[in-house]
N, C-alpha and C positions, 0 to 999 in steps of 0.2 A: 546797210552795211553794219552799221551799231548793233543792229537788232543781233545779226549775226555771231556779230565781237562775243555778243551779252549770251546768245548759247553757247558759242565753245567754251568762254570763262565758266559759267556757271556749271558747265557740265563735268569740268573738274575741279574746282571749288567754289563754294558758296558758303560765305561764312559772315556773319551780322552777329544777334541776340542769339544763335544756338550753338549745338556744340560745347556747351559747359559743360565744367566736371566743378562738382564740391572743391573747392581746394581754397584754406587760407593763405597759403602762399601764394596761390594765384591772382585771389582777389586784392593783396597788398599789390603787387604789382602793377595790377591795373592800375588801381589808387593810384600809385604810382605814375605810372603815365598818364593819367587823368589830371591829376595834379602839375606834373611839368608843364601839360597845354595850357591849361588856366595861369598858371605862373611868368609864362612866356609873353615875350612882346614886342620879339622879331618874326616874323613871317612871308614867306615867302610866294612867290604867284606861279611859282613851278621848280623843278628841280632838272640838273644836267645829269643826274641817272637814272633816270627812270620818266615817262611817262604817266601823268594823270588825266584822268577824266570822269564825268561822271554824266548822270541821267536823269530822269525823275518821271514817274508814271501816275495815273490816277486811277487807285483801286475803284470796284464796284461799291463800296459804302463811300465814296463820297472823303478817303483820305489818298494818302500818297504815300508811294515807294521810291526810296530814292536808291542810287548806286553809283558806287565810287572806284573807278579801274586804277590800277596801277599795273603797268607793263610796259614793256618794251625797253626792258634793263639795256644801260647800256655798261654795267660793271656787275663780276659777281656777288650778288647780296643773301650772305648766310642769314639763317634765322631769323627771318621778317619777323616786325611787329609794325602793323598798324593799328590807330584806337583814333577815331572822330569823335569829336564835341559838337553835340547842334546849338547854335544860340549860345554858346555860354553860361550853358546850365552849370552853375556849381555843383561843386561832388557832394558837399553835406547835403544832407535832404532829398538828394535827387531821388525821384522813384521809378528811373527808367536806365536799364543796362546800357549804353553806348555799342553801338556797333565797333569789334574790333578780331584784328587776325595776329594770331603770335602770342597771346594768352592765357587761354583757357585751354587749347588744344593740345593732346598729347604730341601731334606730331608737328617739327619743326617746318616752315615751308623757305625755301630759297629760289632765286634767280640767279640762271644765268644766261647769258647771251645767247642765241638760235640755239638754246639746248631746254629739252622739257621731259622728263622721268618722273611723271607722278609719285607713282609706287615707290620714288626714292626721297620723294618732299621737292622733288625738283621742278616749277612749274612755270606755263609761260606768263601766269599775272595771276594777278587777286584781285577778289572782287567782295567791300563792305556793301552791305545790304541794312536798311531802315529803315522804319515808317514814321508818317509823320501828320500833323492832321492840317499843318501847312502846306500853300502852294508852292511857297520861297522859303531856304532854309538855308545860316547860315554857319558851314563848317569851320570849324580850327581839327586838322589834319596831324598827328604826329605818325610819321616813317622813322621805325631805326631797323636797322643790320648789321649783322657784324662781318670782316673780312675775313677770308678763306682760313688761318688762322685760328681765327675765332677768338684771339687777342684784343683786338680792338672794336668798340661798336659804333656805330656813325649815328648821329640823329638827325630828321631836317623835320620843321615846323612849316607846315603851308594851311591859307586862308582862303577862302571862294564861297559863293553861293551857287546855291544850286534850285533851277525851276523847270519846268516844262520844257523851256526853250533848251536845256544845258545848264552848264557852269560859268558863273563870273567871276575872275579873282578880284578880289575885295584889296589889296594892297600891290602897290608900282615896285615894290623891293625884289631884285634878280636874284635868281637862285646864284646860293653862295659856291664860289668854285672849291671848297673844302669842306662838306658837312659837318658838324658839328661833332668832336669824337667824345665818346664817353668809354672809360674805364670801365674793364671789366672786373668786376669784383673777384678775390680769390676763388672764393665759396662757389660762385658760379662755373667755374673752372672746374672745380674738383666735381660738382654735381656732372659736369658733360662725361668730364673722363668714365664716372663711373657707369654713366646711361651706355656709352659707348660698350667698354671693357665688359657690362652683364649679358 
């Protein structure tokens, strides 16, 4: 049934290490959300909107693919970003992209409840995509979106490993009944309207 799951998701997005565009805007961002996981030090073993789950396969040379579902929104969540940390690699120095969605990509992706429109960013789940030359590996997770609005953006931090077998959450902390809201910047605001209005 997984197996399944893992064709329809992939078959309308698959997004990891590709899909970039040049952009330093972009890549502060990331930074950015790079930086808040590391910086963090609540985390949670699941969330009450949405649906996690993940995978992990063993390529032909001897490494591993892993893969991390989120679906089955159970609130509408505008302009998804997610961005995993493996191991708690630091940003300075790092020499490997992080797998993430809602960054680099020109187009927005959202959820909503029993509704799915590609062609409009509107989809039934996202699926991070990584390699790894470990068997066990272990994530720090950030999920943000904003409300229908587009006013306010929500964040939630979650932790797990991930092997062969599946995923284990690594911390007993219940997902909080109010994700985390973050303010949206002006600037960000004026750049929608404009994307919108051209």
């Amino acid at each position: 049934m997984r197996k399944v799951v893992t064709s329809l998701l992939c078959a309308f997005l698959f997004a990891g290490c590709f899909m970039r565009k040049d952009n330093s805007a972009d890549f502060a961002a990331y930074e950015g959300f790079y930086k808040s996981i590391l910086d963090n030090d609540k985390f949670q073993e699941g969330s009450l909107y949405y649906q996690i789950s993940a995978e992990m396969s063993t390529l032909a040379d001897g490494s591993h693919r892993y893969y991390i579902f989120l679906d089955d929104a159970q609130i509408a969540m505008y302009d998804v970003v997610m961005l995993a940390v493996e191991n708690g690699t630091p940003f300075e120095g790092g020499t490997k992209m992080m797998p993430s969605i809602g960054v680099f990509e020109s187009q927005d992706y959202s959820l909503i409840p029993y509704q799915a429109r590609t062609e409009k960013g509107f989809v039934k789940g996202l699926v991070l995509s990584g390699e790894t030359q470990d068997d066990s590996i272990d994530i720090a997770l950030l999920v943000e979106w904003r409300d229908k609005n587009k006013e306010n953006a929500h964040r939630e931090y979650l932790s797990f490993a991930i092997t062969e077998e599946g995923y284990t959450a690594m911390t007993r902390q219940m997902p909080a009944e109010q994700p985390e809201e973050i303010e949206v910047p002006a600037e960000a605001e004026q750049n929608e309207e404009q994307t919108v209005n051209e």
